[in-house]
N, C-alpha and C positions, 0 to 999 in steps of 0.2 A: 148355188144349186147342189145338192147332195146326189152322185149317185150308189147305186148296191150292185157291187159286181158278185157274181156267183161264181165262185170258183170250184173245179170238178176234184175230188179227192179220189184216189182207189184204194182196196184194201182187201190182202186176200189169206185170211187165215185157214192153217192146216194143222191138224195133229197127223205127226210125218211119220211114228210110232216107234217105239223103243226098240221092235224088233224081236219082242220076245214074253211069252207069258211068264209072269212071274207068280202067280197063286201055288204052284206047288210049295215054294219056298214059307207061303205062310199055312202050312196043313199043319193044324193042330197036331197030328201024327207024327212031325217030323222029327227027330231024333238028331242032338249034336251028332252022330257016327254018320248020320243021311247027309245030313249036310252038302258036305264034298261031292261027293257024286250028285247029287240034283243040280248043283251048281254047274256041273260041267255039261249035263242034260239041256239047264238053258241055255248057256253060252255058245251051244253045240246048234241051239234055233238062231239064237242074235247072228252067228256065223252065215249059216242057212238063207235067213232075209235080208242077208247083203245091202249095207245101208248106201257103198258105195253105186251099185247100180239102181237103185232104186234113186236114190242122189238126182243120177242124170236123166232120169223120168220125171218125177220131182221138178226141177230146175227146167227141162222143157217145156212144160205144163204152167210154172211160171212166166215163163217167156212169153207164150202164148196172151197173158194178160196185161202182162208186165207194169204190176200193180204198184204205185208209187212209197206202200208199207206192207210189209208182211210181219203178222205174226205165226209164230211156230210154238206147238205144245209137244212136251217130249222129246225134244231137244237135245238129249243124253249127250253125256259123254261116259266112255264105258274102258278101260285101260286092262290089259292082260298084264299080270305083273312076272313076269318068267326069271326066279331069281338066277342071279350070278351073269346072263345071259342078257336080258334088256326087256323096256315097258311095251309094248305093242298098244296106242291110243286110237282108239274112233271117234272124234270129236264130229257128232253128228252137225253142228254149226259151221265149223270148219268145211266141212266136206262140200256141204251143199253151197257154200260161198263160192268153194272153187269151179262148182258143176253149174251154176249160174254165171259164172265170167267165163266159161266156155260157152255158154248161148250170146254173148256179149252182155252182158248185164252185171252191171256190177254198184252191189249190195254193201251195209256194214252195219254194225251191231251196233243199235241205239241205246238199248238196253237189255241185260239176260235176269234172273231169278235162278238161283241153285234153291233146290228143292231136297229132296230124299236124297240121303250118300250110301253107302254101304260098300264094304270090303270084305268077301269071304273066301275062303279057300273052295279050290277044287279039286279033284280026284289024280290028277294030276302033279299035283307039288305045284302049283302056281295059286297067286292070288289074284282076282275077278274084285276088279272096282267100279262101282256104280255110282253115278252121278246126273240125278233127272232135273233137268231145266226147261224153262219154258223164251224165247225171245223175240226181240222185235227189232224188225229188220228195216233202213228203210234206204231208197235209193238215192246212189252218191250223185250229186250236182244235180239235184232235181228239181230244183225251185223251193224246196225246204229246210227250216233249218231247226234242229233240235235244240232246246234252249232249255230243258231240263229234264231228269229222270228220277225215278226212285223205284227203287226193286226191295220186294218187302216179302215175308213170310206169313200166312194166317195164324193168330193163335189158340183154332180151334184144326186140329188134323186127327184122322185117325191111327190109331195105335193097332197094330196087330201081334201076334206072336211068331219070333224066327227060329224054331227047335227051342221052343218053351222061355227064351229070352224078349222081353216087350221090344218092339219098333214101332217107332213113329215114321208115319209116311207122310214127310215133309210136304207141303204144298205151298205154293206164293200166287203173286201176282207181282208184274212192270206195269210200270208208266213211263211215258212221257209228256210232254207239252210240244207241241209245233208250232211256228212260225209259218205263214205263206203268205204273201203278197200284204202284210200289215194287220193280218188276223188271225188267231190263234185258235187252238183245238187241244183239247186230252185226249190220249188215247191210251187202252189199257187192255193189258192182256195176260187170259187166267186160263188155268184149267180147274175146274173144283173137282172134289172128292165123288169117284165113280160107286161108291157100295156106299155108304150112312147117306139117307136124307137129311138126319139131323145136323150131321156135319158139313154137311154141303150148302145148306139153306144159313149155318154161322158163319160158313167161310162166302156166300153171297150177300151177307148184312155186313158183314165185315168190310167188301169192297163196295157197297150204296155208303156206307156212312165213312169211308173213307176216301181212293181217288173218286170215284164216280159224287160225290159233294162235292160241284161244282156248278160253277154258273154259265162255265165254257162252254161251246160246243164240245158234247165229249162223245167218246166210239166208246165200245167193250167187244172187246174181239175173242173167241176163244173157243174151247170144248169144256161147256156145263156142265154135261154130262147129265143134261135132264132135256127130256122130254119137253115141244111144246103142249103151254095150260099145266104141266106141272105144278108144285108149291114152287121149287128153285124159280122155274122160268116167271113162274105171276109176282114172283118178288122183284123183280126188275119192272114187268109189266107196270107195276101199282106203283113203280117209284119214278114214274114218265116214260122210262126207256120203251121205244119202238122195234121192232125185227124187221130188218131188209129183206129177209125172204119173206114174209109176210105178206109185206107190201108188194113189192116189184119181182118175187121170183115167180119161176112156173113150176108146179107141179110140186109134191111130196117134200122131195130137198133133201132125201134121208142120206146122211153123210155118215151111218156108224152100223155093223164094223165089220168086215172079212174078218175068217178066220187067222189064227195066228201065227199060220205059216205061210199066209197070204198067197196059197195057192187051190184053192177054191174055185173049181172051172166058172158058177156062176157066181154071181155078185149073190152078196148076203145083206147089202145094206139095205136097212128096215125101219130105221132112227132116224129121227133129224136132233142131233148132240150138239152141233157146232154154229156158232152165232157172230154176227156182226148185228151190235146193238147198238141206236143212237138216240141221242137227246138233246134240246139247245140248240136250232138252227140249223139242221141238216133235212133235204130233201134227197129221199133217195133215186138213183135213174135204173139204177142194173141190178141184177144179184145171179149167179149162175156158181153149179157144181163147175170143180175139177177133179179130176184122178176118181171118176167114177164108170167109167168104158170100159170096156172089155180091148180096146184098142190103145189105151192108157196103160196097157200092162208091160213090162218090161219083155225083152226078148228070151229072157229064161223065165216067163211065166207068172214072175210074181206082180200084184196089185202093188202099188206106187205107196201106199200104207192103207192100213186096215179102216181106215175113214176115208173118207172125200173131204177135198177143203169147200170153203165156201169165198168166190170172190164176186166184189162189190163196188159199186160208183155213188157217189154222192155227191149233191152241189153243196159246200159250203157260203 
């Protein structure tokens, strides 16, 4: 006699946000002598949206769900370099591992993606290191076990210009493979390119014809950064993938974006950017925002990140 156990999976992706706009850095206008100074302009915001306190709003809010994987988009790590003197690092993964084992919860890094880097000076005599990543988190001694990964780069990204010098704004995607009770799942987590269609709809045929090519049950966790009935979003649609908010959420689900000093008395978000997608054997039971309240805000004001996450249950 065969039977089919249904096992409950959770999953609650967030883009936690870098903490600071960086579009002035690509103005056509911008001149090697600008440089410096704009540089210390945003560093002077990253400061301002305090990743630490946001951190333990962030990590409360996971608590709250205490979702058996999380992915995270924007992930930075972002280093002050102060010669003669010493590095000053924000390892945005870091932080928030330690402000989640203060809720009791304790996390670790399945796999990450380093994405975009950069190093410039600032107005100051110091060098500003940048490092954007995306990861996936999942909880220790939880009845699963990771049994393989791959973190990979698109190689379709866009290029822009930094004081007339080209950059490429690296973007990737993780994977893993999980184990739970003798049955397996992929899971996979991206951010695609916010400004080209074109780019954004290469680097989502890029992960259909690559991790998401499978026969497993698989997830796609992440910030698209398209619109539902989009081209991005209907290219998953038409390659089986389903949306959990879709199905099982209430109402709108707009998870995108506060302003960028994240201090906007009311909510701006207007978007639904961020997705838990499934395919192969998944029923879903729940889907609900996070860090989108006005009572989710930290004690000095600011929103938890310029998006809301989105967490979700499913029976495997």
């Amino acid at each position: 006699m065969n039977f089919k156990c249904n096992l409950k999976v959770s999953f609650l992706t967030w883009n936690i946000y870098q903490g600071f706009n960086v579009a002035p850095l690509f103005d056509p206008a911008l001149t090697p002598e600008l440089v410096p100074e704009v540089v210390t302009q945003i560093f002077r915001q990253f400061l301002a949206t305090n990743f630490s306190v946001r951190a333990k709003a962030i990590a409360k809010l996971i608590a709250s769900e205490e979702p058996d994987l999380i992915s995270l988009q924007e992930a930075v790590r972002v280093r002050l370099i102060i010669p003669t003197f010493r590095t000053v690092t924000y390892d945005f993964i870091e932080i928030l591992l330690n402000a989640l084992e203060e809720q009791g919860l304790k996390y670790e890094i399945a796999a990450r993606n380093n994405n975009a880097a950069a190093e410039l000076p600032d107005s100051n005599g110091n060098l500003v290191q940048f490092l954007e990543r995306d990861a996936i988190l999942v909880r220790k001694g939880h009845k699963m076990d990771v049994i393989r990964k791959k973190e990979a780069n698109f190689n379709t990204n866009l290029m822009v210009p930094i004081a007339g010098q080209p950059f490429t704004i690296l973007r990737g995607w993780s994977s893993i493979i999980v184990k739970i009770d003798r049955q397996y799942f992929r899971m996979i987590n991206t951010r695609l390119d916010p400004t080209a269609e074109d780019i954004r709809n290469a680097q989502a045929i890029e992960i259909l014809q690559g991790p998401a090519n499978t026969h497993l049950p698989v997830i796609i966790t992440g910030d698209l950064n398209a619109i539902p009935n989009s081209s991005t979003y209907n290219l998953f649609m038409n390659a089986g993938f389903q949306d959990v908010w879709s199905q099982v959420g209430n109402g709108p689900g707009f998870t995108h974006e506060q302003n960028p000093d994240l201090l906007n008395a009311v909510s701006l978000l207007s978007e639904r950017f961020d997705y838990v997608l499934f395919k192969n054997g998944w029923e879903p039971i729940e889907a609900e925002l996070v860090g989108e309240s006005q009572k989710n805000r930290t004690k000095t004001g600011l929103w938890p990140s310029d998006h809301a996450g989105v967490s979700a249950s499913l029976l495997l």
